[in-house]
N, C-alpha and C positions, 0 to 999 in steps of 0.2 A: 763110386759114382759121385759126380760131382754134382755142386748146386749151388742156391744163392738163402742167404735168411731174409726173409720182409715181414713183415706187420701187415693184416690183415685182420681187420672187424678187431684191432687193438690188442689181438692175440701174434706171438713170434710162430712165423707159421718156415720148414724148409721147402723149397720148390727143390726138387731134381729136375737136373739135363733134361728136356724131353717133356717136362710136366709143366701142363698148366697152375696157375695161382690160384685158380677154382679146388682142381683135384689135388692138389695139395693140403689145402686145408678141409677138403672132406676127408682123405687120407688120414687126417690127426687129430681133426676135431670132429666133427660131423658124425661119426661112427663110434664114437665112443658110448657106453652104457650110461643109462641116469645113475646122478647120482642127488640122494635125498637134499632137502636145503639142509638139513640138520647135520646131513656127514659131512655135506659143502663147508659148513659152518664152523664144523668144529677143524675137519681140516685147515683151514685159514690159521684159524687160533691158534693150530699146534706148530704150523710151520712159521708162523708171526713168534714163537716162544721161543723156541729153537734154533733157529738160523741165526742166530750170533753166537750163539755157545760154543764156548773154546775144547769142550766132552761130547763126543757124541749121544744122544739119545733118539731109538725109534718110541713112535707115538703111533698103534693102532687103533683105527677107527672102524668101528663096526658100519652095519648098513642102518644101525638105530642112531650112531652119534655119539656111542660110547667112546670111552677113551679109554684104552691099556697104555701105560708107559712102562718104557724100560730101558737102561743104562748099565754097559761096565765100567762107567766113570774113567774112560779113557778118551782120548783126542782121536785117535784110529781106530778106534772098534767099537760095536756097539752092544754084540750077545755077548754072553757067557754061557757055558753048556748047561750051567746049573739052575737059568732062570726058566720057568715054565714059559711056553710059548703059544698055549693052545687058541689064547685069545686074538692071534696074530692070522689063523685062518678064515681065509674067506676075506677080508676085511683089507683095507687100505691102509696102509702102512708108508708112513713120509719119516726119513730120518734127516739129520744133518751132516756136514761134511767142511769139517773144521778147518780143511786145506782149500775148500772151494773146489772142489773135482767133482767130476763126472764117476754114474756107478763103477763099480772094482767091481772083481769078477767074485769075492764073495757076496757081496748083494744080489746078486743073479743068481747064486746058487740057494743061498738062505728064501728067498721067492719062490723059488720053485721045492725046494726041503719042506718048507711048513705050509706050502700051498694057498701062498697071498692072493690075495685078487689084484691087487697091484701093490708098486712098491713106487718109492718115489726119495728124491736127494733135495733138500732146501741148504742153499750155499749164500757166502757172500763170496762175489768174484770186480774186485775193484770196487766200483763206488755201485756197482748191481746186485740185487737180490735175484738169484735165478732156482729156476726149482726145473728141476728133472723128471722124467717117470717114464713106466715100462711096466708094459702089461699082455697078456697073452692075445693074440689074434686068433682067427679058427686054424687047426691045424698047426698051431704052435708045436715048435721043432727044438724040445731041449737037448737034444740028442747032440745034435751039432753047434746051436747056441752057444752055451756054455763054456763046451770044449775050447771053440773056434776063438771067439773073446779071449778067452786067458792065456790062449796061444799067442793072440796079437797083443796082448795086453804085457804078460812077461817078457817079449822081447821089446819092445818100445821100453819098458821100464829099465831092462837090462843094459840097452843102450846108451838110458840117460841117466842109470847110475857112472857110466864111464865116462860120459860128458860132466859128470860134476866132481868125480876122482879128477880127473885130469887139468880140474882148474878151468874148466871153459862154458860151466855154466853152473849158476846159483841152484840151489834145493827150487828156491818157490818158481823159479822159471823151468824149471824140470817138471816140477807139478805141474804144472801147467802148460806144456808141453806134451803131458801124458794122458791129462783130461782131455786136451782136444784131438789128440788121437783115438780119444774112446768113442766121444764123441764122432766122429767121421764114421767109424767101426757101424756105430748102428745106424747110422743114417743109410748107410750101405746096404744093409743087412735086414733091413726092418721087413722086408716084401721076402727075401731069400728064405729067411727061418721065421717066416709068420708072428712075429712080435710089434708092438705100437711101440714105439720109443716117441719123447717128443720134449724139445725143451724151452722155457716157458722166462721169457723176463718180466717181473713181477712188479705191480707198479708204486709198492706203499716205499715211505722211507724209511730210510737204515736207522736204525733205533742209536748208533753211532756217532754221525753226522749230525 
């Protein structure tokens, strides 16, 4: 399904084909659960910490404002099987994403495995700070989710490791090539398999610049 991105009440809101700019952003904001100032709060903070780190780290935040952190001090991954994770249920979980991409199909499974409340990506993508996130709708459909994603998601990847063997495209435009095909994926899909996906340019500056 096709669509357009705009700004609305200063929030990145997607319209689909067919939708109004109204229901749009009830679609993705409007209906979403409260959430405390204090988790608000410390969410900012952790994805203000995080989002230029060259290692991944998730930072769960409870519904009080606590904070868990956790790292396997790598660029690409963030668990390791041997960290406890129980503090990561229920609670709101924002990681980074060192290449600037959009979720990968283990972040969608690690969501639903320790049964996150949400989960969510703070990137830098060019001179932007964009944050991600993805959380259950009623009637959420992991069954085909999942599946269906990684199915789209390994062949787009499959094809743009052959475009970069072959000398006709760079790694980072590959990456990036592959986030915005994930991206499409849920904007697609958000109503199909009862999921919120929403993505979010963020307005502080790059601690970089």
């Amino acid at each position: 399904m096709d669509g357009v991105w705009r700004t609305i009440k200063g929030r990145r809101v997607f319209i689909k084909n067919g939708e109004t700019p109204t229901e749009a952003f009830k679609r993705q904001y409007i209906n979403e659960e409260k959430i405390s100032k204090n988790q608000k709060e410390q969410i900012e903070k952790s994805e203000n910490e995080i989002y230029s780190l060259n290692i991944e780290y998730l930072y769960a935040i409870d519904e009080n404002g606590n904070v868990s952190k956790f790292s396997s001090n790598l660029p690409n991954a963030v668990l390791k099987k041997d960290i406890d994770l129980s503090k990561v249920k229920n609670a709101i979980c924002v990681h980074n994403h060192p290449s600037g991409s959009c979720f990968s199909p283990g972040d969608i499974f690690t969501f639903v495995d320790y049964d996150m409340k949400e989960t969510r990506v703070i990137c830098k993508q060019n001179d932007k700070i964009v944050e991600y996130s993805f959380k259950k709708d009623k009637n959420f459909d992991y069954t085909f989710t999942y599946p269906e994603f990684k199915k789209n998601f390994d062949k787009n990847k499959k094809n743009l490791i052959k475009e970069v063997n072959s000398g006709n495209m760079t790694v980072d435009y590959a990456n990036k090539m592959l986030s915005e095909s994930s991206e499409k994926w849920f904007n697609e899909n958000s109503s199909k398999y009862n999921f919120i996906y929403k993505k979010e340019i963020k307005g502080w500056k790059r601690k970089d610049t």
